[in-house]
N, CA, C and O atoms as a MOPAC input file, in Angstrom:
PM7 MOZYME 1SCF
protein

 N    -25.54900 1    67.63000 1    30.43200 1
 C    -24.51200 1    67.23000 1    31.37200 1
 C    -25.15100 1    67.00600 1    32.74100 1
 O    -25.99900 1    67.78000 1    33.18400 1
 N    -24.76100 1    66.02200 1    33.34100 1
 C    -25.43000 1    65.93300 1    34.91800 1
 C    -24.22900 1    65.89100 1    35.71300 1
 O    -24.23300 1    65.20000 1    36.73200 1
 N    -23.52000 1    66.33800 1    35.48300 1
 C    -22.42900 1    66.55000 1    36.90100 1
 C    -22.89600 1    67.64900 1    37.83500 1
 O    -23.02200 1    68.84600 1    37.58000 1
 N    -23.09000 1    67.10600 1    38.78400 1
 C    -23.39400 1    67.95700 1    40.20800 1
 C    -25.07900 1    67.07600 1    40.19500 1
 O    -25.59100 1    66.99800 1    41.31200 1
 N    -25.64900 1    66.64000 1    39.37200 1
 C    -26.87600 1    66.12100 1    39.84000 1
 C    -26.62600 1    64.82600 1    40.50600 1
 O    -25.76400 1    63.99900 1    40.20900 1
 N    -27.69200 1    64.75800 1    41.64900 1
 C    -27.10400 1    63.77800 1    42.58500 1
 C    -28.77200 1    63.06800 1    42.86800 1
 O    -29.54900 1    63.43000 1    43.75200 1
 N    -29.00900 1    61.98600 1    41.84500 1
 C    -29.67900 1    60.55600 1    42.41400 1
 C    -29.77900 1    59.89000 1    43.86500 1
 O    -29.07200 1    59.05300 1    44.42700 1
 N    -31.26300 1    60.78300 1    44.36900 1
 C    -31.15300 1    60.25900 1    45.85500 1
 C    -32.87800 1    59.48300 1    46.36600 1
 O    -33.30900 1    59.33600 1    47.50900 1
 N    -33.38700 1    59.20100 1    45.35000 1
 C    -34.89400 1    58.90300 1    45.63100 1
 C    -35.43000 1    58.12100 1    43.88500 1
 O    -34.98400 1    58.45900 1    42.78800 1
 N    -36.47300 1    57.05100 1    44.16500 1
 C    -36.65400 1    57.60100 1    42.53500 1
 C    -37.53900 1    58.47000 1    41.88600 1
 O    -38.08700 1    58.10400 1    40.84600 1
 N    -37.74500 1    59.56500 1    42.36500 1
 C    -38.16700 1    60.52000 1    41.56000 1
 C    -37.13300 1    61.53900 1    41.33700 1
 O    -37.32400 1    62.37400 1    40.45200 1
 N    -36.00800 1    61.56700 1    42.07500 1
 C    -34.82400 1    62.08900 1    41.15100 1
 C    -34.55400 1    61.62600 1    40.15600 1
 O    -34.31300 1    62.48800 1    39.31100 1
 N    -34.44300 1    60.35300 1    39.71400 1
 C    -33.75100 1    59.25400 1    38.79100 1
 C    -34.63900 1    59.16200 1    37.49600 1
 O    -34.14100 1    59.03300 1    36.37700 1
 N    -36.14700 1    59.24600 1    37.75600 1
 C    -37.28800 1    59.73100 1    36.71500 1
 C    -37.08200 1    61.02100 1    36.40000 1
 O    -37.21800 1    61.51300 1    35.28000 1
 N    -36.69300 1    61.67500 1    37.57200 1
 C    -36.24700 1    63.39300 1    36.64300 1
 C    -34.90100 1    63.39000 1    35.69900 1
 O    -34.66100 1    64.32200 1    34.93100 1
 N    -34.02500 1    62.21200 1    35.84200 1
 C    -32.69100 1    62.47300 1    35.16300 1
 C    -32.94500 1    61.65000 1    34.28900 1
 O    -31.83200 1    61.26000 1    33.93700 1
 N    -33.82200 1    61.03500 1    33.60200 1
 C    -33.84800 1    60.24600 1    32.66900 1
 C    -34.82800 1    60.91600 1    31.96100 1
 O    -34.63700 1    61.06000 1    30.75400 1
 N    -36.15700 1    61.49200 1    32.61500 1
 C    -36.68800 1    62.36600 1    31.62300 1
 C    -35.85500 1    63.68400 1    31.31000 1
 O    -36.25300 1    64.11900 1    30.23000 1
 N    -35.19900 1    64.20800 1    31.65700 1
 C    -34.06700 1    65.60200 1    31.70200 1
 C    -33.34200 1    65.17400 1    30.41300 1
 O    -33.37000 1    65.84600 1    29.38200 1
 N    -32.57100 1    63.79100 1    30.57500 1
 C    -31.54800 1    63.31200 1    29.26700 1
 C    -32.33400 1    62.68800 1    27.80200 1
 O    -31.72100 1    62.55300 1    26.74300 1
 N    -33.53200 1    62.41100 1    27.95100 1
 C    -34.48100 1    62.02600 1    27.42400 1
 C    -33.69900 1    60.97000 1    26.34600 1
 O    -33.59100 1    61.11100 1    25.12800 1
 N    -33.20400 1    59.89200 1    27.17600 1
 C    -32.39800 1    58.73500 1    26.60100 1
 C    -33.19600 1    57.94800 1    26.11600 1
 O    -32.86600 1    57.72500 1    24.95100 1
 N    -34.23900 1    57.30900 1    26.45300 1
 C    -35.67100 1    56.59900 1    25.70600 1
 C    -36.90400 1    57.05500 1    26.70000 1
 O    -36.90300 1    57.87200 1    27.62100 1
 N    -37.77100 1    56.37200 1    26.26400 1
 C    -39.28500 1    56.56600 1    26.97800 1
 C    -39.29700 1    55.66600 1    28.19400 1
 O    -38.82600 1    54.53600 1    28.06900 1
 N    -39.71100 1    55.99200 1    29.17300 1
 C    -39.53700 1    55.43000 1    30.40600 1
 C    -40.87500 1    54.54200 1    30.19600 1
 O    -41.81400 1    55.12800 1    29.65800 1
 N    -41.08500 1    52.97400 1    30.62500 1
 C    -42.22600 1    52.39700 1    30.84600 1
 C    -43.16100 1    52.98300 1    31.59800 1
 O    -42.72400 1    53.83700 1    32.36900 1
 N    -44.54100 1    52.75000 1    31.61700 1
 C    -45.08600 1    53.59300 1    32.16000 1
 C    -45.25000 1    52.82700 1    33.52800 1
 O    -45.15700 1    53.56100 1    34.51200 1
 N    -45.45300 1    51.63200 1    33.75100 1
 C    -45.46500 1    50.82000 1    35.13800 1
 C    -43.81600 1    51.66500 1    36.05000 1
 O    -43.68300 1    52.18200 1    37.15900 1
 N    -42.98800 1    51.46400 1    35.06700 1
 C    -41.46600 1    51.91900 1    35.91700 1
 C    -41.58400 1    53.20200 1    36.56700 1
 O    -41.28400 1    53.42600 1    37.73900 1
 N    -42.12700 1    54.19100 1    35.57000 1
 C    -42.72000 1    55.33900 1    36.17300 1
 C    -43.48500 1    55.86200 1    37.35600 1
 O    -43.34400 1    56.82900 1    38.10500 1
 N    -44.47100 1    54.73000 1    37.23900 1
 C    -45.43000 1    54.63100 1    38.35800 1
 C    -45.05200 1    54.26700 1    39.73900 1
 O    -45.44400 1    54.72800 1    40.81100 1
 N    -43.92800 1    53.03400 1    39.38000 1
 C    -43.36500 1    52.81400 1    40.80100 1
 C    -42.01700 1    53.87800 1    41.25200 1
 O    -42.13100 1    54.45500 1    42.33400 1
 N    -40.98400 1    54.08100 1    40.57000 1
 C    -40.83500 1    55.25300 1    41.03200 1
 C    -41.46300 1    56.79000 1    41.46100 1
 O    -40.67200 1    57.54200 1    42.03100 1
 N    -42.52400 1    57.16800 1    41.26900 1
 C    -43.57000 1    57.64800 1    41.41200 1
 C    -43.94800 1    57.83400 1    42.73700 1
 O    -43.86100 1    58.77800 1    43.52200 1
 N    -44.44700 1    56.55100 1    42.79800 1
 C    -45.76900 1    56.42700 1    43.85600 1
 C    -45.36700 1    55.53000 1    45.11700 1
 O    -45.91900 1    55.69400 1    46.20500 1
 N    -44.21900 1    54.42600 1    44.87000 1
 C    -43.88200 1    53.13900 1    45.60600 1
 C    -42.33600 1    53.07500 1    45.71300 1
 O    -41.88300 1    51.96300 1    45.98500 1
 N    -41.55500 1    53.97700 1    45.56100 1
 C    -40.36700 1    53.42800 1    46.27900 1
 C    -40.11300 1    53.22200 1    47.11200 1
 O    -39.35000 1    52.28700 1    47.35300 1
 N    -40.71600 1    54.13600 1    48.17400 1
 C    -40.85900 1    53.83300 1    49.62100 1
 C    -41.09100 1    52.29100 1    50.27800 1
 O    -40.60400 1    51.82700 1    51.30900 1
 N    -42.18800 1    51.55100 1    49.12400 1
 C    -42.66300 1    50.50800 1    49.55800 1
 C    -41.41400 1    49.21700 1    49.62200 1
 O    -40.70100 1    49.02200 1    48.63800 1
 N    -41.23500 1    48.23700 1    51.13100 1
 C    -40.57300 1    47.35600 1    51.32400 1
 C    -40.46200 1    46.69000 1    50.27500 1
 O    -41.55100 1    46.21400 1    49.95400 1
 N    -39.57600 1    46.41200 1    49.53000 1
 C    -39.24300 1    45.03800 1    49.03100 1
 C    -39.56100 1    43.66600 1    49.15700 1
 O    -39.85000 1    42.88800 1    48.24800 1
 N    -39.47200 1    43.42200 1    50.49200 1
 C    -39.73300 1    42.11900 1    50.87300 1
 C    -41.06100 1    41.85000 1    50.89300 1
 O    -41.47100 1    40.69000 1    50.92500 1
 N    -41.97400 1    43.04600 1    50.87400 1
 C    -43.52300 1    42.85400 1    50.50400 1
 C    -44.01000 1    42.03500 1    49.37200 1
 O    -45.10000 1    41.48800 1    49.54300 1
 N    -43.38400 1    41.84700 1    48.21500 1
 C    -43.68100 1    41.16200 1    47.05300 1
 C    -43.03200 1    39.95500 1    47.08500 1
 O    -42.16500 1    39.80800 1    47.94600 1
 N    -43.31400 1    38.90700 1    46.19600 1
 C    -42.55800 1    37.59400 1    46.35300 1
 C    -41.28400 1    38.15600 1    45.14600 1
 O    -40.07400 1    37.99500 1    45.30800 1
 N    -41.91800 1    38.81200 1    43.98500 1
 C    -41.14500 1    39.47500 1    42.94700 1
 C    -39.76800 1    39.72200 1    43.48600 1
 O    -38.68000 1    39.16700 1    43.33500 1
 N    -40.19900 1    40.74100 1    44.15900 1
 C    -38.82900 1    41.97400 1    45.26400 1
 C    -38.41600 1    41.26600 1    46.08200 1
 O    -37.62500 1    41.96400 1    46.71600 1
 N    -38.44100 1    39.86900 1    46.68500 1
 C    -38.40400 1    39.97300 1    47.93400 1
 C    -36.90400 1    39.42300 1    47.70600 1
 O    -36.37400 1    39.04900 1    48.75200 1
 N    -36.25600 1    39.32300 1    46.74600 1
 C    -34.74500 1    38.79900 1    46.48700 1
 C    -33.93100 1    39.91800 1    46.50900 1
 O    -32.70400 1    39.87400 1    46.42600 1
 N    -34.77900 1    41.19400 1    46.65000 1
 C    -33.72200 1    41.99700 1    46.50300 1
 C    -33.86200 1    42.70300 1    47.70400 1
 O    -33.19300 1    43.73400 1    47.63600 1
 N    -34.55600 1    42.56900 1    48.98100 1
 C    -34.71500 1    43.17500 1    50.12600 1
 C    -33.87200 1    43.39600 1    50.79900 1
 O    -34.31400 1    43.91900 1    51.82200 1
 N    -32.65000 1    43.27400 1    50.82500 1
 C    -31.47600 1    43.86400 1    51.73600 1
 C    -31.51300 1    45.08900 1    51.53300 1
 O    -31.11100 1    45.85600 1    52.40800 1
 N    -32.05500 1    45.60600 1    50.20200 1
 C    -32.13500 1    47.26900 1    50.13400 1
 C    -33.08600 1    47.96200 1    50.96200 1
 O    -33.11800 1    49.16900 1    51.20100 1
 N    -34.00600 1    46.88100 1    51.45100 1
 C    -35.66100 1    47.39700 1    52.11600 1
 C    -35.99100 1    48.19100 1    50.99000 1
 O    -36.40200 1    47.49100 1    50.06500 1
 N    -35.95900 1    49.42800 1    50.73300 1
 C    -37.02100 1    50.07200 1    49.00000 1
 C    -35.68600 1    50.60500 1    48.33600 1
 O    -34.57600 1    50.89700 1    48.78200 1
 N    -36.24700 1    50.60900 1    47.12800 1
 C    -35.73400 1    51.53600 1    45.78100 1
 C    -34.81000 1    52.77800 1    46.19100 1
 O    -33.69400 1    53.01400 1    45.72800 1
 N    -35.70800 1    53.74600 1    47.44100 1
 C    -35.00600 1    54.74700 1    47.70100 1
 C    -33.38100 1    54.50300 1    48.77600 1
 O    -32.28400 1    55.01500 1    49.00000 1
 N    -34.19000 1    53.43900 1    49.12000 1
 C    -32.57500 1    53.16200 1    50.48900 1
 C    -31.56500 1    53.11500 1    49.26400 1
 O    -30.68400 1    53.96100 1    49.10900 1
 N    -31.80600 1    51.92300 1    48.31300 1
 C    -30.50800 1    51.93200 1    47.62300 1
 C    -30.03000 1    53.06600 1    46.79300 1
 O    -28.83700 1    53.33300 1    46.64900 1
 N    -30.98100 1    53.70200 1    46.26900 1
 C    -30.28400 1    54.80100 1    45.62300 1
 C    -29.89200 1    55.95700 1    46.23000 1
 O    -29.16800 1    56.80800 1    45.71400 1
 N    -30.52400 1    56.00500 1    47.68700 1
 C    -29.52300 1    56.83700 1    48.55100 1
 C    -28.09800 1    56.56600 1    48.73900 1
 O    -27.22400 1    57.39600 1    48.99000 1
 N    -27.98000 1    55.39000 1    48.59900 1
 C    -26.54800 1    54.88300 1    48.75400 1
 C    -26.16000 1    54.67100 1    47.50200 1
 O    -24.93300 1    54.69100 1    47.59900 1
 N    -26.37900 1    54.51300 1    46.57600 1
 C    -25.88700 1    54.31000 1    45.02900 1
 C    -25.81400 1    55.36400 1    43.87500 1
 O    -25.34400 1    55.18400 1    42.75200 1
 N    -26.42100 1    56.58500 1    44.42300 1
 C    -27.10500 1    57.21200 1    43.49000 1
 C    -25.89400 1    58.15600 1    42.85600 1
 O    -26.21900 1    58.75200 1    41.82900 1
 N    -24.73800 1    58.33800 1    43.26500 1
 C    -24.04000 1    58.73500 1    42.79300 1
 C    -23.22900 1    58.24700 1    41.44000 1
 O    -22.55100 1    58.85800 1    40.61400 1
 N    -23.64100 1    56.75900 1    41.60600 1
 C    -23.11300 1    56.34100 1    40.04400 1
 C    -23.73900 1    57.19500 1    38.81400 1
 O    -23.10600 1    57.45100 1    37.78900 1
 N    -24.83300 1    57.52600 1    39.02000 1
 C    -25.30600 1    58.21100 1    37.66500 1
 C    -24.87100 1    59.48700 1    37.36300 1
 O    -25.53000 1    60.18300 1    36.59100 1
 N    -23.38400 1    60.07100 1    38.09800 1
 C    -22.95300 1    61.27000 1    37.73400 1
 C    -21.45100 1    60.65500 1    37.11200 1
 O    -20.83200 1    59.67600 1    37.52900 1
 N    -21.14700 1    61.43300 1    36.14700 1
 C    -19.98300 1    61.29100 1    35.30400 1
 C    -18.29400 1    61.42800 1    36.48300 1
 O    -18.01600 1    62.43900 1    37.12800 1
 N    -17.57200 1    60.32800 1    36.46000 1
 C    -16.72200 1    60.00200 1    37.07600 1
 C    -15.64600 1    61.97800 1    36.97500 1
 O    -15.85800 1    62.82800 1    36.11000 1
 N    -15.03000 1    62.05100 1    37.67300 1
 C    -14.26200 1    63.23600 1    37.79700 1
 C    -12.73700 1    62.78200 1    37.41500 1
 O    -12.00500 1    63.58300 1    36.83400 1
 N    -12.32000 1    61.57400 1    37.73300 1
 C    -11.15800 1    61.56200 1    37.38300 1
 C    -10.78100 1    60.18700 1    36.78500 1
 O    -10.58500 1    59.40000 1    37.71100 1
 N    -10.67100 1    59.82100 1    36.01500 1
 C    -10.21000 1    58.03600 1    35.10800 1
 C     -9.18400 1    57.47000 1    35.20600 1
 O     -8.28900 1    57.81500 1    34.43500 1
 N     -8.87000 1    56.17400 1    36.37800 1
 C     -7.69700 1    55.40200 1    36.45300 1
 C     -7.54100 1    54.38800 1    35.50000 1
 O     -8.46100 1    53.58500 1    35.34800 1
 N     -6.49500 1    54.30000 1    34.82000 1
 C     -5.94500 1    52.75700 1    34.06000 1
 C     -4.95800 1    52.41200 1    35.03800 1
 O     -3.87300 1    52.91800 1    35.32500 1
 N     -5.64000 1    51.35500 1    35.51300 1
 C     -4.84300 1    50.12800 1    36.37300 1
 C     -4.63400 1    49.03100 1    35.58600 1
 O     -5.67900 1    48.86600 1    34.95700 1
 N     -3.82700 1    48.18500 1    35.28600 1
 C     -3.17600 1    46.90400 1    35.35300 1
 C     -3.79700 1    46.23600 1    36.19300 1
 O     -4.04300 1    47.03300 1    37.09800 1
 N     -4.45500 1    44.65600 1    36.61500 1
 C     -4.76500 1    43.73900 1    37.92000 1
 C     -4.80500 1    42.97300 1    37.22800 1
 O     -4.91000 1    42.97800 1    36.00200 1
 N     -4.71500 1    42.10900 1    38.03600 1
 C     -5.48100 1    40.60300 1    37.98700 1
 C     -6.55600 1    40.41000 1    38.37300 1
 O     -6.98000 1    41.18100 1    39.23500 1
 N     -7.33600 1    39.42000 1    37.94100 1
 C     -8.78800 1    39.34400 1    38.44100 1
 C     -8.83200 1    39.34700 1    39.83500 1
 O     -7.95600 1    39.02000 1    40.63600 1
 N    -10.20600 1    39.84300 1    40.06100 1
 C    -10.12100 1    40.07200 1    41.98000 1
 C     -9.36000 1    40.79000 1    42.78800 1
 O     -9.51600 1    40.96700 1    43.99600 1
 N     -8.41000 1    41.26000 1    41.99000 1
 C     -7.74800 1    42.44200 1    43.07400 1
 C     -8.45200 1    43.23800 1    43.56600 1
 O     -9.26700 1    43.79000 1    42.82600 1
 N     -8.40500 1    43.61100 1    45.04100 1
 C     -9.64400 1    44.66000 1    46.06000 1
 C     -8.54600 1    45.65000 1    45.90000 1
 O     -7.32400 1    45.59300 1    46.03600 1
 N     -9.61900 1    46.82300 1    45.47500 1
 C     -8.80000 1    48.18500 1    45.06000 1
 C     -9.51600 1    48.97300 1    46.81000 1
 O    -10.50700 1    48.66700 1    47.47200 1
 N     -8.56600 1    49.91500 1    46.99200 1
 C     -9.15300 1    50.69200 1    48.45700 1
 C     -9.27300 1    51.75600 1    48.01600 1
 O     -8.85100 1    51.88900 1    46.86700 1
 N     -9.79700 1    52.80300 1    48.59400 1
 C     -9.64800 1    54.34300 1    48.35700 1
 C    -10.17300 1    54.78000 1    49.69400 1
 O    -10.99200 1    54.25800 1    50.45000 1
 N     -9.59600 1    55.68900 1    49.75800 1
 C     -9.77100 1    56.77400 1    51.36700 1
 C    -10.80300 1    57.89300 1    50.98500 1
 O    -11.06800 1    58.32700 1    49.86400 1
 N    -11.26200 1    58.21200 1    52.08100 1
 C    -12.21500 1    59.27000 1    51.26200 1
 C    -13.86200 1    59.00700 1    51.20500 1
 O    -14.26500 1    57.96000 1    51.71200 1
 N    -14.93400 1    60.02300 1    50.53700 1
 C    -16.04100 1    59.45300 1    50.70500 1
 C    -16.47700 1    60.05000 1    49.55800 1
 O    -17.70300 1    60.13800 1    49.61900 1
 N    -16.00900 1    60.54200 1    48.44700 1
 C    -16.24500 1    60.86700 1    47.35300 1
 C    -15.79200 1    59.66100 1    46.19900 1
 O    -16.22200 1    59.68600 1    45.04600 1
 N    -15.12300 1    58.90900 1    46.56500 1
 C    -14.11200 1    58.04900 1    45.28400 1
 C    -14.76200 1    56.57300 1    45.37700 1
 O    -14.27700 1    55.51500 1    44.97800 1
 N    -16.12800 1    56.82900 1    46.08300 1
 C    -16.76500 1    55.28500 1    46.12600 1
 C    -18.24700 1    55.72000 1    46.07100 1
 O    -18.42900 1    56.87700 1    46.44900 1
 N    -19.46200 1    54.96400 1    45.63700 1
 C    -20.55500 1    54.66900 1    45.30500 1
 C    -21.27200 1    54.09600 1    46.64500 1
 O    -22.46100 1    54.29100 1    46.90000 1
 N    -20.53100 1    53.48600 1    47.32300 1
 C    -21.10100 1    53.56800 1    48.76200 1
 C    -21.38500 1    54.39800 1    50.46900 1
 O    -20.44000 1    55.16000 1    50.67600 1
 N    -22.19500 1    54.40800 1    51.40000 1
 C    -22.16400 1    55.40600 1    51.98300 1
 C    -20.71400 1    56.01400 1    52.70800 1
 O    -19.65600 1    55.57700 1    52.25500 1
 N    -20.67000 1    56.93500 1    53.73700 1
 C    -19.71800 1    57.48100 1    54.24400 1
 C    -18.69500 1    56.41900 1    54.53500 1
 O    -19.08100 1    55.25100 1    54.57600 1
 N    -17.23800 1    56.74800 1    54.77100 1
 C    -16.94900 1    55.26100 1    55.41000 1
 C    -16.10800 1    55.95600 1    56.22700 1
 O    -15.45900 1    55.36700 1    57.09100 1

């Protein structure tokens, strides 16, 4: 169970995947969580599409909570594109608001 574990770097995220031992982690994926999350994005031509995050760790500081099991499950009805709100700073995947 990982509720209460909280994804904030990637060597948390290498610890929760080796912890759940869901498959074998690549060993390059390893390495860069490892050794290079820190490193800019925009440094590579590869990364450089995804540089609004600047590194691996910015975003999963801000994201990292998706990898814990939801606490409470809404069935809504919408239509496509409806913007759902929520108050609060627990009931969203993004930082404080």
């Amino acid at each position: 169970d990982v509720d209460g574990f909280t994804v904030r770097d990637g060597k948390s995220l290498l610890e929760l995947w080796e912890q759940k031992k869901w498959q074998a982690t690549p060993p390059l994926l390893k390495h860069i969580l490892q050794h290079q999350s820190d490193r800019a994005l925009k440094s590579k031509w590869y990364t450089k599409f995804f540089s609004f995050w600047k590194t691996i760790n910015i975003h999963l500081e801000c994201f990292g909570k998706l990898y814990q099991p939801v606490s409470f499950q809404l069935g809504l009805q919408t239509d496509p594109g409806t913007t759902l709100i929520a108050g609060g700073n627990e009931v969203h995947a993004g930082p404080a608001t």
